[in-house]
N, C-alpha and C positions, 0 to 999 in steps of 0.2 A: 836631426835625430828625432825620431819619434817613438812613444810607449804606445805597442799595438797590443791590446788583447787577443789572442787566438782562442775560439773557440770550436772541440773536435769531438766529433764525434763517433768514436770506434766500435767494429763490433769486436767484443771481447777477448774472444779466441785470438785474434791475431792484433792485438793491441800489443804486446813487447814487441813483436818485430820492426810494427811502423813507430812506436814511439823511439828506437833504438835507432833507424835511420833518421828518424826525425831532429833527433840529438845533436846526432853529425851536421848537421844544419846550422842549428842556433845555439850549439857550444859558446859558455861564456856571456852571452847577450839574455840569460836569464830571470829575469826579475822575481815571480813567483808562478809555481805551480798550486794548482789543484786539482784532486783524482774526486770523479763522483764511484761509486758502488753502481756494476750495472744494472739496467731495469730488467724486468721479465722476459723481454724481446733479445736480453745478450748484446743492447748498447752502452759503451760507456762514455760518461763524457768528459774531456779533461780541459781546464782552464792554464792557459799559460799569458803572463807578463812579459815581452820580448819589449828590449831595446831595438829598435832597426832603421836605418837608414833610407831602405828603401822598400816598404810594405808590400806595392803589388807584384814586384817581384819574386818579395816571400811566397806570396800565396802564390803566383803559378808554379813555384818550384814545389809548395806541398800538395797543391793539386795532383802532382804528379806522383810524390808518391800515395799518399792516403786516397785507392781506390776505394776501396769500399764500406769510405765513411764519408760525412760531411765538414766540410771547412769554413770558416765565417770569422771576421775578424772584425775590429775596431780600433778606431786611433781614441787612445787615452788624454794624450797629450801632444803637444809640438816642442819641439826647445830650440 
C-alpha cells in the first residue's frame, strides 16, 4: 500500500465531467482533496491523497481519461 499524491491539472469548463469519471476510479481509496480557483488561462488544479496499491497503473488508466490536462503524481509514503 502506498500514499500517492495526484496532482491535475484541468481545464475548467470540462473539469466535472473528468473529475466525475475520475471518481469512479478511486471511490473509497480517498485520503484528502483539494480544489485550487482557476488561473486566467481557465486551468485548474486539484490535489488528491489516494491510498493505492499499485500507482503506475493508476496513472496510465488517468492518463487516459484527463486528455486535455496534466497528470503528475508522487509517492507519500510505503506501508
Amino acid at each position: 500500500m502506498q500514499i500517492v499524491e495526484l496532482n491535475l491539472k484541468l481545464p475548467y469548463e470540462g473539469r466535472g465531467k473528468i473529475l466525475s469519471r475520475l471518481y469512479e476510479k478511486v471511490r473509497g481509496r480517498i485520503r484528502d482533496v483539494h480544489f485550487s480557483p482557476p488561473t486566467p488561462e481557465g486551468i485548474s488544479e486539484v490535489r488528491m491523497e489516494i491510498v493505492e496499491e499499485d500507482a503506475p497503473k493508476l496513472l496510465s488508466e488517468l492518463k487516459k481519461i484527463i486528455k486535455n490536462g496534466k497528470v503528475s503524481f508522487r509517492v507519500l509514503s510505503e506501508a
